[in-house]
DRENLUM-878575 format. One record per residue (C-alpha): x, y, z; residue number from 1. Coordinates in nm, 3 decimals, always signed. Layout:
// DRENLUM-878575
X|Y|Z|NUM
...
END
This chain:
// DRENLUM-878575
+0.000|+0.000|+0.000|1
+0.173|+0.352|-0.082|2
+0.249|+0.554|+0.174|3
+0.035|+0.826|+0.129|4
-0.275|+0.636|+0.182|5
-0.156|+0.489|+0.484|6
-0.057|+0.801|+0.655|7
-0.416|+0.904|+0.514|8
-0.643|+0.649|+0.676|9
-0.390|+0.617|+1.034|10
-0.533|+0.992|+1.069|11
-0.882|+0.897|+0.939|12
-0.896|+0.584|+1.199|13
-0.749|+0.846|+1.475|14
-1.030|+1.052|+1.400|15
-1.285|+0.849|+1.399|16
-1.169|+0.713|+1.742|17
-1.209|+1.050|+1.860|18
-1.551|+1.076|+1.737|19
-1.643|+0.778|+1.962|20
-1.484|+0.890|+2.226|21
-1.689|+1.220|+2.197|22
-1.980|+1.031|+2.096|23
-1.967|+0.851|+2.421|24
-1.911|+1.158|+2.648|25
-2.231|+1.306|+2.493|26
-2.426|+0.992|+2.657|27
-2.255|+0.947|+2.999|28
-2.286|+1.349|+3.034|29
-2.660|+1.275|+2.912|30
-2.596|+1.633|+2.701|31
-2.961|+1.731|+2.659|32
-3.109|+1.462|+2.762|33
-2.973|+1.219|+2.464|34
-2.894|+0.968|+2.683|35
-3.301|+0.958|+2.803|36
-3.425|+0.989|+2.429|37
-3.164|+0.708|+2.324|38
-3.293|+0.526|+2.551|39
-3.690|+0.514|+2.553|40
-3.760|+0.605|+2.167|41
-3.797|+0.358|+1.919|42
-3.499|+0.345|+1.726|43
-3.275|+0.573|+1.945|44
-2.975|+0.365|+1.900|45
-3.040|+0.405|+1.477|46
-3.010|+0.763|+1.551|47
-2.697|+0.779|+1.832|48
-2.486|+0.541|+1.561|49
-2.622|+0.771|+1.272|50
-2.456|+1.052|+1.517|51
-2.135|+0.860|+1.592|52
-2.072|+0.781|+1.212|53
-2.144|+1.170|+1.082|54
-1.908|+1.279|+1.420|55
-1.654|+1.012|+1.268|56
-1.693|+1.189|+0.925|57
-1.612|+1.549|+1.008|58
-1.351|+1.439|+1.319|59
-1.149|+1.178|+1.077|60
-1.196|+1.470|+0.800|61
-1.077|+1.738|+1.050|62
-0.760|+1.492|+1.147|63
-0.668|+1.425|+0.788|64
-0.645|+1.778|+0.665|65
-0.405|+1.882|+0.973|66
-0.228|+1.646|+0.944|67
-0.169|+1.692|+0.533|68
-0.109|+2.074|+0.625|69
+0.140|+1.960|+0.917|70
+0.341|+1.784|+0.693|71
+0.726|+1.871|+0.676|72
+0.870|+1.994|+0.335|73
+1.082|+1.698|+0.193|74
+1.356|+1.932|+0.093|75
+1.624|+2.102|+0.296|76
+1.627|+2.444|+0.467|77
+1.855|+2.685|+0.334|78
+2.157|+2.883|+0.542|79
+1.846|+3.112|+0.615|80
+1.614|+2.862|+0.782|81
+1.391|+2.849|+0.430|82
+1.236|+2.577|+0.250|83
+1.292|+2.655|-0.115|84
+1.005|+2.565|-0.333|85
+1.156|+2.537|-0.688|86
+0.984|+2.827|-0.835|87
+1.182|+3.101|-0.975|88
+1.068|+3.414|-0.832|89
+1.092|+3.734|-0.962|90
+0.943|+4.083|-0.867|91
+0.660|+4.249|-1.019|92
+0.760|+4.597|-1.189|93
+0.447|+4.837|-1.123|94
+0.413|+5.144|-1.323|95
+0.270|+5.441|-1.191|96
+0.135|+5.677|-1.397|97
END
């Protein structure tokens, strides 16, 4: 498997780990009153793992794109401490009129 898409779903897993965790917290804190509904409505538990699998899609979203922005440069600092990024830069000349 390349790389990539391991690093890629390790983050997604992490995040959706997160979501349960979360997921959880909102029941044993009974945040309000889910635990109650959950509990006593038809179909509650449809609804909590309908909650726990969107939570898992925006945390293990959230997790993936931090850590792909987090990601070190592959090249080498310069003397100066920057990354160069293999454009060739030049100034803009602005005319005034």
């Amino acid at each position: 498997m390349p790389p990539l898409l391991v690093f890629l779903l390790r983050h997604a897993l992490i995040g959706f780990a997160l979501a349960a965790v979360a997921g959880v917290a909102l029941m044993a804190g009974d945040v309000a009153g889910m635990r109650g509904l959950v509990h006593t409505t038809e179909g509650g538990y449809l609804a909590f793992a309908a909650l726990c699998f969107l939570l898992g899609l925006t945390f293990a979203s959230v997790q993936m794109g931090a850590a792909v922005m987090l990601l070190r440069p592959e090249r080498e600092p310069d003397d100066r401490g920057l990354v160069p990024l293999g454009y060739n830069l030049q100034p803009a000349r602005i005319r005034r009129r």
